[in-house]
N, CA, C and O of each residue as an XYZ file, in Angstrom:
580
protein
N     -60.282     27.191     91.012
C     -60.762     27.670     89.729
C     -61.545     26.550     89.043
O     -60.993     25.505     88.700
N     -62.960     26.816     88.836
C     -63.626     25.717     88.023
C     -62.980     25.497     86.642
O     -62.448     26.388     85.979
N     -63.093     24.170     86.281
C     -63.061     23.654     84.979
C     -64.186     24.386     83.827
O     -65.412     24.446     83.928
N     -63.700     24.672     83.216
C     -64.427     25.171     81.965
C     -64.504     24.029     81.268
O     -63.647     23.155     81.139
N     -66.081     24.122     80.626
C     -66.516     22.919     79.587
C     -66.152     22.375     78.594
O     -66.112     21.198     78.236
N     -65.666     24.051     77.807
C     -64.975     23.820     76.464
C     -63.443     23.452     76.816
O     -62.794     24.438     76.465
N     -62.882     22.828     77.159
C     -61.992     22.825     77.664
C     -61.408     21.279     77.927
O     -60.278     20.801     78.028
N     -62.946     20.682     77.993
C     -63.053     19.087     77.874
C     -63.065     18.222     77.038
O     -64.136     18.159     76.435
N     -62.296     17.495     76.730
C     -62.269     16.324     75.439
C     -63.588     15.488     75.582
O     -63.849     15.138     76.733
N     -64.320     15.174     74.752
C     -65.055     14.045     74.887
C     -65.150     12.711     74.117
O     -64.832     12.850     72.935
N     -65.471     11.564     74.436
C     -65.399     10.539     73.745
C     -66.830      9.661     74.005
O     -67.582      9.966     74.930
N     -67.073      8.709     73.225
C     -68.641      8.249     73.976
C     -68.677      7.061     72.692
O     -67.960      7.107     71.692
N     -69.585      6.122     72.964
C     -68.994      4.614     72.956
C     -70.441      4.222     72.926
O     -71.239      4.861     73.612
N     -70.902      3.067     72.068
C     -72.121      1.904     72.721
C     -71.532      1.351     73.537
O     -70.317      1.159     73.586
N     -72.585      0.940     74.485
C     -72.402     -0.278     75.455
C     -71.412     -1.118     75.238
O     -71.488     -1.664     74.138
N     -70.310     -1.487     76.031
C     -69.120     -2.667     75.151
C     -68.291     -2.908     76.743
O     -68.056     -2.208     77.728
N     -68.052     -4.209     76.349
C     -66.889     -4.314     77.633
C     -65.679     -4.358     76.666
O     -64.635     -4.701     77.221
N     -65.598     -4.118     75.490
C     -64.248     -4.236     74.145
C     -63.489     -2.801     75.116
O     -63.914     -1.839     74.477
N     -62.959     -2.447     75.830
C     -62.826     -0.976     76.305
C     -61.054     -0.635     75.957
O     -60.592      0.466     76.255
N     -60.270     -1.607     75.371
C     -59.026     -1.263     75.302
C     -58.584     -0.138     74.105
O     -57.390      0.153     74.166
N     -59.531      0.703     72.771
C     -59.012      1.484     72.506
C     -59.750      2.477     73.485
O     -59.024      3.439     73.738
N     -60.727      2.519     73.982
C     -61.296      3.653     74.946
C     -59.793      3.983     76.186
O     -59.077      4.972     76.339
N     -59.812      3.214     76.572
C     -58.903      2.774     77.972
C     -57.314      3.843     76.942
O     -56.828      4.937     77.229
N     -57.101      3.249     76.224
C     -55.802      3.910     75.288
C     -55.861      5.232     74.860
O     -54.911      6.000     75.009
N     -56.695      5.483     74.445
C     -57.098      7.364     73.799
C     -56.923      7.786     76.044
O     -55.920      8.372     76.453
N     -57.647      7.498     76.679
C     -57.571      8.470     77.913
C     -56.383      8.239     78.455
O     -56.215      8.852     79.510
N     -55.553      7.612     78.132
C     -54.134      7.415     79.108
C     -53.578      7.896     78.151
O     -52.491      7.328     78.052
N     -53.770      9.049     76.932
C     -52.716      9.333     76.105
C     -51.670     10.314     76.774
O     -50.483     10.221     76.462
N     -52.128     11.310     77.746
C     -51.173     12.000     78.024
C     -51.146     11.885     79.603
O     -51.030     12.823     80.391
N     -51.244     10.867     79.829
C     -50.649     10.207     81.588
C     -49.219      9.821     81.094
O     -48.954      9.257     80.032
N     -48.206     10.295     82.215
C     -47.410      9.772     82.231
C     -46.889      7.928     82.880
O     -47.172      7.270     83.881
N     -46.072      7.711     81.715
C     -46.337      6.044     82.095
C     -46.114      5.071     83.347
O     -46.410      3.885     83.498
N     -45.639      5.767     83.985
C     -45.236      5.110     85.505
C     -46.816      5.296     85.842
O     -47.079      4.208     86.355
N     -47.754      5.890     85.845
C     -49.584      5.780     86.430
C     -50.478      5.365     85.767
O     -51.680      5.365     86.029
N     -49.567      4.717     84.232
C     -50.756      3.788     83.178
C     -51.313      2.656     84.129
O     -52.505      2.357     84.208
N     -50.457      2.167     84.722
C     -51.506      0.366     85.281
C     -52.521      0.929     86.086
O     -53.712      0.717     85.857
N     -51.924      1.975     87.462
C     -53.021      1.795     87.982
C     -53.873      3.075     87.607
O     -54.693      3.009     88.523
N     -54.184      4.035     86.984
C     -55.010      4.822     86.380
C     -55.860      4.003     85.314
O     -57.062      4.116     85.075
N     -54.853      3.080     84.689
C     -55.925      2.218     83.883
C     -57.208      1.351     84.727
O     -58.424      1.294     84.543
N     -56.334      0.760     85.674
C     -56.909      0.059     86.252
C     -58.061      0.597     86.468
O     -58.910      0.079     85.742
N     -58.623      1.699     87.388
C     -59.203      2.652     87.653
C     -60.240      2.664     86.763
O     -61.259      1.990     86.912
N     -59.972      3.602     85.590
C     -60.738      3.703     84.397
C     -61.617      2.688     83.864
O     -62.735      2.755     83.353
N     -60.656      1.517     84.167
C     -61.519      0.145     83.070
C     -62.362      0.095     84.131
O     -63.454     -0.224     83.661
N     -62.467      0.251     85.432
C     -63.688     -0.445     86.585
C     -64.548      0.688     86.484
O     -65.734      0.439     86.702
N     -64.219      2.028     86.172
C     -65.494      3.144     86.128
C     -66.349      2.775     84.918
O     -67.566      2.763     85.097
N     -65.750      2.395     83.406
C     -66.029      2.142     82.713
C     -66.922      1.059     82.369
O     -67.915      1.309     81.686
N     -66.618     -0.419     82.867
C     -67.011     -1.230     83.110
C     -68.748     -1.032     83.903
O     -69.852     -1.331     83.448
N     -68.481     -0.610     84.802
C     -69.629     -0.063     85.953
C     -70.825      0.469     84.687
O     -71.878     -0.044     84.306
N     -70.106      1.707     84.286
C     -71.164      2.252     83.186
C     -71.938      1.357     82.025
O     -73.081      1.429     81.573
N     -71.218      0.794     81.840
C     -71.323      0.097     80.708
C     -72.109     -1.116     80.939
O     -72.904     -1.438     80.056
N     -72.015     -1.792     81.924
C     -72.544     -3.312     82.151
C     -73.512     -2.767     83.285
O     -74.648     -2.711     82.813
N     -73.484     -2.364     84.546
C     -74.364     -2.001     85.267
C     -75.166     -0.663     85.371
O     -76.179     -0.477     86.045
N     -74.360      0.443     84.384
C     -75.712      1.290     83.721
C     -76.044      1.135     82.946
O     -77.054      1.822     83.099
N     -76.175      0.615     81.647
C     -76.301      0.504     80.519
C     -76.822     -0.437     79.991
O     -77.533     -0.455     78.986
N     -76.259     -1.846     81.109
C     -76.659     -3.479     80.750
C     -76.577     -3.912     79.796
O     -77.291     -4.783     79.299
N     -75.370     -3.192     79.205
C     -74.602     -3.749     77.794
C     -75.650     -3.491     76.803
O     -75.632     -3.940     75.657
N     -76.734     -2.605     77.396
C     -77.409     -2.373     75.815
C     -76.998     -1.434     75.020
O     -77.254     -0.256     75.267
N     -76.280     -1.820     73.917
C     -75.703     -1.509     72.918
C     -76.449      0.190     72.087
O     -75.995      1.039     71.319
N     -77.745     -0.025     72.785
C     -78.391      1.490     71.661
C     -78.385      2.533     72.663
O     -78.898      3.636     72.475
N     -77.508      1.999     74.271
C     -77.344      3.301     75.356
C     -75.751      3.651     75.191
O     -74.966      2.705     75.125
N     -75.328      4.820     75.132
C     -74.167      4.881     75.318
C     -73.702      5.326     76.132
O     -74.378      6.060     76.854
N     -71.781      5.016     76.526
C     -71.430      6.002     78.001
C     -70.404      6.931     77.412
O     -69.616      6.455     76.594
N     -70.350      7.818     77.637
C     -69.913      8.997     77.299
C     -68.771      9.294     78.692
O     -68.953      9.096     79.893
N     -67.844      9.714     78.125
C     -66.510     10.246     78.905
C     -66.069     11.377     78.604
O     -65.975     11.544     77.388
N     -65.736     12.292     79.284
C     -65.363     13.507     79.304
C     -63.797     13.898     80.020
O     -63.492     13.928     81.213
N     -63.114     14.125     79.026
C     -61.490     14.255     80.046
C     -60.905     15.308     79.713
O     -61.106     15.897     78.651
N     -59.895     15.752     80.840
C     -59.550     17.060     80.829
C     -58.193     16.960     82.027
O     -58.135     16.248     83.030
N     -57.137     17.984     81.479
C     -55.541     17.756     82.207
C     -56.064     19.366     82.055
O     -56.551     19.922     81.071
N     -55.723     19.999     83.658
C     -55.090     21.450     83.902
C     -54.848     21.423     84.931
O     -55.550     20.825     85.747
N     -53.305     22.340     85.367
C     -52.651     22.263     86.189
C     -52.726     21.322     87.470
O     -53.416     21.215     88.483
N     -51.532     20.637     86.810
C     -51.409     18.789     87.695
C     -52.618     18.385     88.231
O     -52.584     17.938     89.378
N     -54.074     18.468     87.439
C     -55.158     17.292     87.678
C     -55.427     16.569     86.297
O     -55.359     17.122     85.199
N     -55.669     15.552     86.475
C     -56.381     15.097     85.334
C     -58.291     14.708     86.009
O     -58.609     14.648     87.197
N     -58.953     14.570     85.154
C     -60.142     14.589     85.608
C     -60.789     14.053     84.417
O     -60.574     14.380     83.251
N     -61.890     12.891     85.013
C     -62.692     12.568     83.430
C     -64.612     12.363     84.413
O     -65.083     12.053     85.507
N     -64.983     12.749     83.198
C     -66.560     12.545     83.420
C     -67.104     11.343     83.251
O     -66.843     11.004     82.096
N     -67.581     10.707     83.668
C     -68.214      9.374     83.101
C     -69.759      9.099     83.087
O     -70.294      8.646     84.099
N     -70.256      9.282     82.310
C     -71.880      8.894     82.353
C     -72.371      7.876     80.950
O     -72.041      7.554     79.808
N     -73.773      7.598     82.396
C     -74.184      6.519     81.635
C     -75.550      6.586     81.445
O     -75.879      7.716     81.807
N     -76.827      5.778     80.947
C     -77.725      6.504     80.346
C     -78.608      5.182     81.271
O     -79.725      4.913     80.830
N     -78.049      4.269     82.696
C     -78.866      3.660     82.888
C     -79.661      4.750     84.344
O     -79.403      5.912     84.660
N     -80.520      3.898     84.861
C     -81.032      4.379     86.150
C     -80.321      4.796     87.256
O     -80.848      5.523     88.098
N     -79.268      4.445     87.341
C     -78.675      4.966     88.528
C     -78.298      3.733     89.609
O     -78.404      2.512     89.721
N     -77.793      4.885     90.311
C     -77.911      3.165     91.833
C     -77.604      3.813     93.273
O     -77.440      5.028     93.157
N     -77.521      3.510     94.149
C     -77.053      3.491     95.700
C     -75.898      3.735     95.757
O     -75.178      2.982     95.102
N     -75.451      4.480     96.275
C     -73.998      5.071     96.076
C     -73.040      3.958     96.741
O     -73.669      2.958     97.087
N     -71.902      3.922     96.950
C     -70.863      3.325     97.446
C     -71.008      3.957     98.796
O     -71.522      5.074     98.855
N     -70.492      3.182    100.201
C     -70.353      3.291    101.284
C     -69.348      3.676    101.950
O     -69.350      4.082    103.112
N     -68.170      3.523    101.006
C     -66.625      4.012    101.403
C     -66.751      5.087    101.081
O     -67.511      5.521    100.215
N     -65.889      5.754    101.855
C     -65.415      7.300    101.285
C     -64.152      7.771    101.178
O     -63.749      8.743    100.539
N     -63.143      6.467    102.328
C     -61.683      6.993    102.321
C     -61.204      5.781    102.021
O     -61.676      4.649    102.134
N     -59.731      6.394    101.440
C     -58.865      5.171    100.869
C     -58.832      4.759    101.640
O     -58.892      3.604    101.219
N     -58.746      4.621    103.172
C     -58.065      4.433    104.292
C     -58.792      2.868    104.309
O     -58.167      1.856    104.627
N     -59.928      2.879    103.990
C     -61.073      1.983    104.272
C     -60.895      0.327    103.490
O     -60.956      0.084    102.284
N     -60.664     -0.647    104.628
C     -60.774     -1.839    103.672
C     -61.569     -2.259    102.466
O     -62.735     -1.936    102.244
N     -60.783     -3.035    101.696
C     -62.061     -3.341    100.357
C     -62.768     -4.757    100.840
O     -62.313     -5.643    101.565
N     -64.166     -4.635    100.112
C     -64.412     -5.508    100.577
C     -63.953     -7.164    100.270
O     -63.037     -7.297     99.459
N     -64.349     -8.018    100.678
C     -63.402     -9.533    100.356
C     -63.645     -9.518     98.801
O     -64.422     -8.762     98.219
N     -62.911    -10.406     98.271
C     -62.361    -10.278     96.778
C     -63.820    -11.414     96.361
O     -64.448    -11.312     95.307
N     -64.078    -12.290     97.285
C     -65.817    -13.102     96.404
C     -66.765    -12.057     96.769
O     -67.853    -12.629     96.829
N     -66.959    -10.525     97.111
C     -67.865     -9.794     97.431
C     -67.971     -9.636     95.743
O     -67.052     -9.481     94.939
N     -69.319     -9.725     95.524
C     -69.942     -8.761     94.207
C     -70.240     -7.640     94.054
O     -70.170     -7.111     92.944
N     -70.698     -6.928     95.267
C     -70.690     -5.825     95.649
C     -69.860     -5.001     95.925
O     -69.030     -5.570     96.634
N     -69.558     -3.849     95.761
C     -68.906     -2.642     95.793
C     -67.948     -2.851     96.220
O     -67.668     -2.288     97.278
N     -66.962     -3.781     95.589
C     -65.386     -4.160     95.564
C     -64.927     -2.809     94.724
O     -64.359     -1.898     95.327
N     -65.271     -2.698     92.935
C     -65.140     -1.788     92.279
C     -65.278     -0.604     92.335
O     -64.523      0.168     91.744
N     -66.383     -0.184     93.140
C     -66.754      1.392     93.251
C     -65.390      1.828     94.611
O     -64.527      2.671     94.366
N     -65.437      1.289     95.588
C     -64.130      1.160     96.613
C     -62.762      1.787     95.919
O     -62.273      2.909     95.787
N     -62.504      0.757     95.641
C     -61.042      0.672     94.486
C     -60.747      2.025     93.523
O     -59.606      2.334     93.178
N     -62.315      3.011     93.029
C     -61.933      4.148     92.481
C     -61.558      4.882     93.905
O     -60.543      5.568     93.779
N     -61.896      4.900     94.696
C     -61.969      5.845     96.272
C     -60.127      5.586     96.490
O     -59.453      6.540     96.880
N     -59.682      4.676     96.292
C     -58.442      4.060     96.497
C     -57.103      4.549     95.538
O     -55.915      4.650     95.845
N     -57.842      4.818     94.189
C     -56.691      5.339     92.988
C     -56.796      6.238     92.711
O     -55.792      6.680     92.153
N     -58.077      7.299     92.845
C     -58.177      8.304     92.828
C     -58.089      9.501     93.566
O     -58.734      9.368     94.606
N     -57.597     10.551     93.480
C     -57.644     11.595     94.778
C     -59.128     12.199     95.295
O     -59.325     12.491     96.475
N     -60.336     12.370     94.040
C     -61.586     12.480     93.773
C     -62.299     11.974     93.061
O     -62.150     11.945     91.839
N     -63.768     11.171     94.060
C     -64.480     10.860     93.417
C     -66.039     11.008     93.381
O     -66.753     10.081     93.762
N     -66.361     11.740     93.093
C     -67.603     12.448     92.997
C     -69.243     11.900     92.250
O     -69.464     11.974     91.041
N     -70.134     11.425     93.159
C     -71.547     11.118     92.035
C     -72.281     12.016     91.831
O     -72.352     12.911     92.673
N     -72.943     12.061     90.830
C     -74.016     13.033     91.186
C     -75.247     12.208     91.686
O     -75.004     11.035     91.969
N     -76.453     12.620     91.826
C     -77.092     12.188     92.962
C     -77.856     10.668     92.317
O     -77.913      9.497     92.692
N     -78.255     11.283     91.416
C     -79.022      9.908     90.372
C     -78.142      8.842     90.277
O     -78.536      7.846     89.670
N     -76.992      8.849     90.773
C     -75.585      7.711     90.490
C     -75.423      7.315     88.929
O     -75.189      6.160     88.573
N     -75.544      8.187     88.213
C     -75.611      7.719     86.377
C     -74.081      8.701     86.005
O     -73.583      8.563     84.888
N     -73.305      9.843     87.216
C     -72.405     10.275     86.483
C     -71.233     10.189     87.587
O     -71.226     10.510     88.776
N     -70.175      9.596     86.687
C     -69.048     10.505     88.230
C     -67.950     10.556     87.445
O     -67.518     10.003     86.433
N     -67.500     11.723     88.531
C     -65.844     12.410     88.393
C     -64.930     11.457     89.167
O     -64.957     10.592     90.042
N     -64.213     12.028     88.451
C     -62.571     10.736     88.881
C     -61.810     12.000     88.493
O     -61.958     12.610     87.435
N     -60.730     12.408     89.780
C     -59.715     13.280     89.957
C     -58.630     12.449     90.346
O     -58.641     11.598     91.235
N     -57.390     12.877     89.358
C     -56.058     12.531     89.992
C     -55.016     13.802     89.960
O     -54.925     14.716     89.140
N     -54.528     13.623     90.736
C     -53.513     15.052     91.022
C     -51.552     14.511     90.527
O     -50.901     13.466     90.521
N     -51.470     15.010     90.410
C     -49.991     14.675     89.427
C     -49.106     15.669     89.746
O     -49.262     16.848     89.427
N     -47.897     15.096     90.556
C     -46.911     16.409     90.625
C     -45.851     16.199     89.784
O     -45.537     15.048     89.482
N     -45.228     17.194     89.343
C     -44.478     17.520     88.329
C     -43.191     16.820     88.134
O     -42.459     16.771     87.145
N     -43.102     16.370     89.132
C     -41.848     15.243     88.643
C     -42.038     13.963     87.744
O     -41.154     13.348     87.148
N     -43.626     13.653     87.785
C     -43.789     12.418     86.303
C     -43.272     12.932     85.525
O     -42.530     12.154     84.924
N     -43.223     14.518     84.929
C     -42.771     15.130     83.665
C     -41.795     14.764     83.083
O     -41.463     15.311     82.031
N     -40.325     14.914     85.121
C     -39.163     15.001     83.598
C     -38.513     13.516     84.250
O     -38.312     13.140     85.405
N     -38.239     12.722     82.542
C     -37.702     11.863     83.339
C     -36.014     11.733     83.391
O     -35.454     10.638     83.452
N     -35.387     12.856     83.363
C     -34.357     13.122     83.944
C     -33.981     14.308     84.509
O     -33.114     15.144     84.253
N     -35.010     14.162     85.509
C     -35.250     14.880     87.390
C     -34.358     14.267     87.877
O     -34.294     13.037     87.870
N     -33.192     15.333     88.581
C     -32.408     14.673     89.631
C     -32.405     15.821     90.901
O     -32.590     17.037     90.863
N     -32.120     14.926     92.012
C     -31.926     15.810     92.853
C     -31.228     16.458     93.524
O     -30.182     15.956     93.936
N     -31.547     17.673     93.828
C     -30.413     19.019     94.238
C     -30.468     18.899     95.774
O     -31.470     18.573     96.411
N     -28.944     19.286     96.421
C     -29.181     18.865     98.159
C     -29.434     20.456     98.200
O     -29.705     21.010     99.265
């Protein structure tokens, strides 16, 4: 079932690497055992937009789009620079590259925390899917033999 539009929160920002109330409003309704690494996640999509689409110019903004229905969460991310060459990984499975690589260490790492990650072709937007099963909910889930 597609996502409906209206349906999507949006938020949108100048250029900034300041990203910790951004980073805070989208982890409002993650449950907290997937704040580090969903954050994690977020701040490097974010980051990406912001410094390498945007080039921190302050009069472009990146705009985020988020949305929770049935156990996905999903956010939009665009940015208002040119675009770029997509990432080369496609499965988590796939080593990252060495940690002095400058290159597509970050774009990797979403392929890695996320269940989906989607560009569109211009590389200025992508989806980030995480799937969530229902036991983050309760946190006094116990189990039945």
């Amino acid at each position: 079932m597609p996502l409906h539009i209206n349906r999507w929160k949006t938020v949108s920002f100048p250029s900034t690497l300041y990203l910790c109330p951004v980073l805070d409003l989208l982890l409002t309704k993650i449950p907290p055992e997937l704040h580090p690494e969903i954050r994690l996640g977020l701040q490097e999509a974010l980051v990406n937009a912001a410094k390498h689409g945007n080039e921190l110019d302050p009069s472009k903004s990146v705009i985020v789009k988020f949305s929770y229905q049935r156990g996905e969460y999903s956010w939009l991310i665009c940015d208002q620079g040119d675009g770029f060459c997509q990432c080369k990984c496609s499965a988590p499975e796939e080593i990252l590259p060495p940690e002095d690589s400058m290159n597509g260490r970050g774009l990797c790492m979403l392929h890695t925390i996320f269940d989906q990650v989607l560009w569109n072709k211009q590389g200025t937007q992508v989806k980030l899917c995480k799937q969530v099963h229902h036991h983050y909910f309760s946190p006094k889930a116990t189990l039945v033999n």
